[in-house]
C-alpha positions as CSV (number, residue, x, y, z in Angstrom):
1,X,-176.4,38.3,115.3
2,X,-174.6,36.0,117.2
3,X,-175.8,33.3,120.2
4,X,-173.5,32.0,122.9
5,X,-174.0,28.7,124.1
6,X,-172.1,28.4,127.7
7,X,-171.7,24.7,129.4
8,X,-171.0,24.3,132.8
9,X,-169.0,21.8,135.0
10,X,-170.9,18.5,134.9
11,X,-173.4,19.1,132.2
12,X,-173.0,18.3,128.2
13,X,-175.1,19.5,125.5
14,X,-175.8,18.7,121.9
15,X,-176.8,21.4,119.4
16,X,-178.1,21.4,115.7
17,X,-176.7,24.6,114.2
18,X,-178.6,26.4,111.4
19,X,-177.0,24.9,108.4
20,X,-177.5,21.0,110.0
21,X,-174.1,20.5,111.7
22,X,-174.4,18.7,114.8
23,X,-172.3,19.9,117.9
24,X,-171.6,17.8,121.0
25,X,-170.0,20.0,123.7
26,X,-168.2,18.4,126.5
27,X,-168.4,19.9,129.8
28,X,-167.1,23.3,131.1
29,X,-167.1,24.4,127.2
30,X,-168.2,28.0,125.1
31,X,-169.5,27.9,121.8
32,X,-170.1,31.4,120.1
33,X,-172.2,30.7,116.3
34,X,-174.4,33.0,114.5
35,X,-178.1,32.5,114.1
36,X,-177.8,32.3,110.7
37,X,-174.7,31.6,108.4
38,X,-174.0,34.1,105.7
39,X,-170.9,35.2,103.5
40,X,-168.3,32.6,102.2
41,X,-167.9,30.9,105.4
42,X,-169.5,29.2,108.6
43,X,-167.3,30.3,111.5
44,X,-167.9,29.8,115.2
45,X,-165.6,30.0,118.1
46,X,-165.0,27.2,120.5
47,X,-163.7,27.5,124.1
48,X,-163.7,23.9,125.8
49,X,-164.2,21.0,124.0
50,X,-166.9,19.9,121.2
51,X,-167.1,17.2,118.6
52,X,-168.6,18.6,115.1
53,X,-170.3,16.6,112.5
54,X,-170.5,19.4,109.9
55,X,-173.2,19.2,106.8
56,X,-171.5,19.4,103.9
57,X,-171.6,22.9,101.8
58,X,-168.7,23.1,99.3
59,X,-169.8,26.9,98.4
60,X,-169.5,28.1,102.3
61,X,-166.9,25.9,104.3
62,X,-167.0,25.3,107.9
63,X,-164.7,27.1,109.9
64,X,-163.7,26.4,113.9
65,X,-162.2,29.4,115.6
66,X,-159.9,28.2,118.8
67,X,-157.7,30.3,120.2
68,X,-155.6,31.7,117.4
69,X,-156.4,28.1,115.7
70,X,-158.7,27.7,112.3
71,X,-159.7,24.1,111.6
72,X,-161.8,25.2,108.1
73,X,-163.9,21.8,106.8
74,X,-166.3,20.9,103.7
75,X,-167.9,18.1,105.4
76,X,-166.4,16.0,107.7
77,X,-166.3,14.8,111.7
78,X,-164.0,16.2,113.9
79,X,-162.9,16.9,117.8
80,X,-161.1,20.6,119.2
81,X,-160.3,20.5,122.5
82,X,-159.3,24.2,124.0
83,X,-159.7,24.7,127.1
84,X,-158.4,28.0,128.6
85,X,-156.0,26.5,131.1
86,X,-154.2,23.5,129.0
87,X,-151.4,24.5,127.4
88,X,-152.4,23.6,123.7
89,X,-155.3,23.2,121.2
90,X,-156.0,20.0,119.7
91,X,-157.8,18.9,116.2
92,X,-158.6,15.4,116.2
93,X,-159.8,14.1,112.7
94,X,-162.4,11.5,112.7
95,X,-163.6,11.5,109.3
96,X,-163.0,13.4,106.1
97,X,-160.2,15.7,105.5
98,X,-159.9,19.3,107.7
99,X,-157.3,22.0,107.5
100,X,-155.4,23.5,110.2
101,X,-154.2,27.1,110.1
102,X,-152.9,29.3,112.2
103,X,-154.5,32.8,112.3
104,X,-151.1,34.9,111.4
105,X,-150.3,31.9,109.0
106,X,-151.0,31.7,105.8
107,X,-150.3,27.7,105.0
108,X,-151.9,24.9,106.9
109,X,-151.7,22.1,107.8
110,X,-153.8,18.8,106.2
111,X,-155.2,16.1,108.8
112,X,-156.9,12.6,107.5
113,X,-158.5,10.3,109.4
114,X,-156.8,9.0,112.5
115,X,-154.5,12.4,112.9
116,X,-154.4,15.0,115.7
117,X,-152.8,18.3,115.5
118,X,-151.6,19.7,118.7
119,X,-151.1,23.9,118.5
120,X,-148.7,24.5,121.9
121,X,-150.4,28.4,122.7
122,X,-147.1,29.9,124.4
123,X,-144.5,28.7,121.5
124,X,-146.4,28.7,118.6
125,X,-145.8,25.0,117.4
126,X,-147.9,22.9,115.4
127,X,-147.4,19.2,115.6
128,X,-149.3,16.2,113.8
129,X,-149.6,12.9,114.7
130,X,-151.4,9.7,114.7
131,X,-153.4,8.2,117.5
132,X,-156.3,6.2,118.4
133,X,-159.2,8.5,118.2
134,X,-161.3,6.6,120.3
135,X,-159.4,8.0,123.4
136,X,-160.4,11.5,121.9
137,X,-163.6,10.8,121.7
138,X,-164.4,8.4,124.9
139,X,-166.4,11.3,126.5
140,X,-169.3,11.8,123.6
141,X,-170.2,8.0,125.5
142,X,-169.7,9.2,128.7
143,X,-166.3,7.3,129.3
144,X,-163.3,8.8,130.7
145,X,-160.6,6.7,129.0
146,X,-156.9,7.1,128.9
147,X,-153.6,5.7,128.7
148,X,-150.4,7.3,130.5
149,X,-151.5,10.3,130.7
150,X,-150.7,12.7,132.9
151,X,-152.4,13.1,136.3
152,X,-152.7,16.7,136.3
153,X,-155.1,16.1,132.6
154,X,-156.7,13.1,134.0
155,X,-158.1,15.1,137.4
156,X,-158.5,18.0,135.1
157,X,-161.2,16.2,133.0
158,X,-163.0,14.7,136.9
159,X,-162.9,18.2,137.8
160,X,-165.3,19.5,134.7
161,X,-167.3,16.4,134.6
162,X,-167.7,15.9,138.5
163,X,-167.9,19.9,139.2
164,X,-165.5,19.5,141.5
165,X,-162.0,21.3,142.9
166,X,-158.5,19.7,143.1
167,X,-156.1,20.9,145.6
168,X,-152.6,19.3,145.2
169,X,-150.6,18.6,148.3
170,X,-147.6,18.4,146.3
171,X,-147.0,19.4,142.7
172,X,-144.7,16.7,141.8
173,X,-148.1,14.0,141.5
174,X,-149.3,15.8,139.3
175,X,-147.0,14.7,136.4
176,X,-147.4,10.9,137.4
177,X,-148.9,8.6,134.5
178,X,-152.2,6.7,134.8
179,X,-154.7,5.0,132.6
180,X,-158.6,4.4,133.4
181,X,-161.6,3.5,131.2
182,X,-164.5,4.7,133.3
183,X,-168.0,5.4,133.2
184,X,-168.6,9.2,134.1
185,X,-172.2,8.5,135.2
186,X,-171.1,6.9,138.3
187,X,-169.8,8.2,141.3
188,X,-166.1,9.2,141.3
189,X,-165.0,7.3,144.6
190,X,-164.0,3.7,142.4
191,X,-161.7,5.7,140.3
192,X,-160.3,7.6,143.0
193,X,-159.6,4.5,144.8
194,X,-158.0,2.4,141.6
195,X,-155.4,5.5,141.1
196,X,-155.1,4.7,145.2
197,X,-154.3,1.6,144.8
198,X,-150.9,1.9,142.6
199,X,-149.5,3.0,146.4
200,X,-148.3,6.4,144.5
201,X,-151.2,9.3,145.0
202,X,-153.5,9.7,147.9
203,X,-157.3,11.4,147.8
204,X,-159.2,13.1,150.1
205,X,-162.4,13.9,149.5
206,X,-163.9,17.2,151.2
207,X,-167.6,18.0,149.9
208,X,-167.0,19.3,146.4
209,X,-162.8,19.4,146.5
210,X,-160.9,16.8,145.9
211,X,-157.4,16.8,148.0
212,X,-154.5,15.0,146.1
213,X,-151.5,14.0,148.0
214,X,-148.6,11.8,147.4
């Protein structure tokens, strides 16, 4: 028997799961786990974002389902991001060791501390890299925090936390690079107005859509 756990724009949640693992799910996020674990693994399915501190079982590893993805664990903390309309899944490691498969695959891919694997959905591609997890995982403390990133990603993210809409004027902004660290329990209007203030984007704000224009 199997629950499913749906988060909607604005909201968060954190869940104990029946074998201890802790889940934090990020807004706008699915989780799909069993009410009990049995068999030789503990899979669950992710649609969104979550952050995982799993409780270590040697004899049944923990397994993330995202969209074609398998991140399988022992014991570790990690972040999956996979949200239906971004163009790729992401595996964040924090601590411990995880392995990153791909359902028709049978190899994988190893991630240690500090590493992100980024699946691209429409080619297929795995890539791993290091980074700075504590961009990754700014949101578990309520901070929206990046550095040149995209627009398009950084109004997506408002859009789930804030429960809002975003209408662009014209496409091109939305490829523009910004960086904000900003608290999410505030209103959005100081943000809006910082991104204003580089003379390059434009907001309008129209009762729960946001208007960008260049």
């Amino acid at each position: 028997m199997y629950n499913e756990l749906v988060i909607p724009r604005g909201g968060e949640y954190v869940l104990t799961l029946a074998d201890g693992t802790l889940v934090c799910l990020n807004a706008g996020s699915k989780l799909r786990f069993p009410v009990q674990f049995s068999g030789i693994t503990r899979k669950v399915e992710l649609e969104g974002e979550g952050y995982f501190q799993v409780a270590r079982n040697e004899e049944m590893p923990f397994v993330v389902s995202a969209s074609g993805v398998n991140i399988t664990v022992l014991g570790t903390e990690f972040n999956v991001s996979n949200y239906p309309e971004n163009e790729d899944v992401q595996t964040t490691l924090i601590k411990g060791k995880v392995q990153v498969t791909l359902s028709e695959d049978t190899g994988g891919y190893i991630l240690h501390p500090g590493e992100q694997a980024v699946y691209n959905k429409e080619s297929g591609e795995v890539t791993v890299a290091n980074i700075d997890v504590s961009y990754v995982t700014a949101w578990r403390e309520g901070r929206l925090r990046f550095r040149d990133r995209p627009l398009k990603e950084i109004m997506d993210f408002i859009s789930r936390w804030y429960d809002v809409d975003v209408v662009y004027e014209d496409e091109s902004v939305k490829n523009y690079l910004f960086g904000c660290n900003f608290n999410r329990h505030v209103t959005v209007t100081p943000l809006l107005e910082l991104f204003q203030s580089t003379g390059t984007v434009r907001f309008e704000v129209v009762g729960k859509k946001i208007i960008v224009k260049k």
